[in-house]
C-alpha positions in Angstrom: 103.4 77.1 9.9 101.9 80.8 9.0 98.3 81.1 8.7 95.9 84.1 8.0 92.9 83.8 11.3 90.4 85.8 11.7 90.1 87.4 15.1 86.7 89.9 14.5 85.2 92.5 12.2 88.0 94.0 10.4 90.7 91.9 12.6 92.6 89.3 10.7 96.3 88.1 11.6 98.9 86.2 10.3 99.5 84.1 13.3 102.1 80.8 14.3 99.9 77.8 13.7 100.4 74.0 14.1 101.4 72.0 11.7 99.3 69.2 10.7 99.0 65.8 10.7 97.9 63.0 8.8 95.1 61.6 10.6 92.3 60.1 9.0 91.6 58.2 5.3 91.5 61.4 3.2 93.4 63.9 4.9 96.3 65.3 2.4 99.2 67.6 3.6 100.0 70.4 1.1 102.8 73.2 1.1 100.8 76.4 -0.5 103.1 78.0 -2.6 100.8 81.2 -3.6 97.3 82.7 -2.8 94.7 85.3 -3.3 91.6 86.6 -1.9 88.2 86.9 -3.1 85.0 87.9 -2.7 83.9 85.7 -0.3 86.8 86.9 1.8 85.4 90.0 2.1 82.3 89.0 3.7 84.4 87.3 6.3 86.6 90.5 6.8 83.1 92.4 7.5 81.5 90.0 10.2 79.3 88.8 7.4 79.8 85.5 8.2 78.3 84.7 11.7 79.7 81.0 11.9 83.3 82.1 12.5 85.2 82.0 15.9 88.0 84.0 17.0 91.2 82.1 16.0 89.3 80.2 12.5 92.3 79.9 9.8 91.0 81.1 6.8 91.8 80.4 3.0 90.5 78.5 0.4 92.3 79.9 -3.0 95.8 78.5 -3.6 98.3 76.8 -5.2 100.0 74.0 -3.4 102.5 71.3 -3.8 101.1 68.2 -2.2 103.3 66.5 0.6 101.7 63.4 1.5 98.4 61.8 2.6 97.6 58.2 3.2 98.5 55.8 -0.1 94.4 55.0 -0.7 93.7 58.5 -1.6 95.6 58.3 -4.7 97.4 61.5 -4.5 100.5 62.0 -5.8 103.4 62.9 -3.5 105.0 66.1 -5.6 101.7 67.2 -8.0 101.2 70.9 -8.1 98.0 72.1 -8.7 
């Protein structure tokens, strides 16, 4: 799968990542099917954030398409949100 990682101060690729599995109780696969930035993605693009390693895939506004997860989280297989 693509991913956006961030590699240093002003260094952020879109690199070949693994593609997950489902692993544990409430882990859900999704297929994003648009994003965006914001501002919190800026303090990451400027080092402001001291907790990130080279390699961290980044990303937390989307839309998605949910793919599976295991039955007892209740999701449903299809939903887009």
């Amino acid at each position: 799968m693509r991913a956006l990682a961030w590699f240093g101060k002003e260094d952020m690729r879109v690199i070949d990542a693994p593609i997950p599995d489902v692993s544990e109780p409430k882990d859900v696969i999704i297929k994003v099917s648009g994003t965006t930035i914001c501002g919190s993605d800026l303090h990451l693009y400027h080092s402001e954030m001291l907790a990130l390693k080279k390699g961290d895939i980044l990303g937390h506004e989307f839309m998605y398409v949910h793919l599976t997860s295991f039955t007892e989280r209740g999701g449903i297989v299809g939903r887009r949100d």
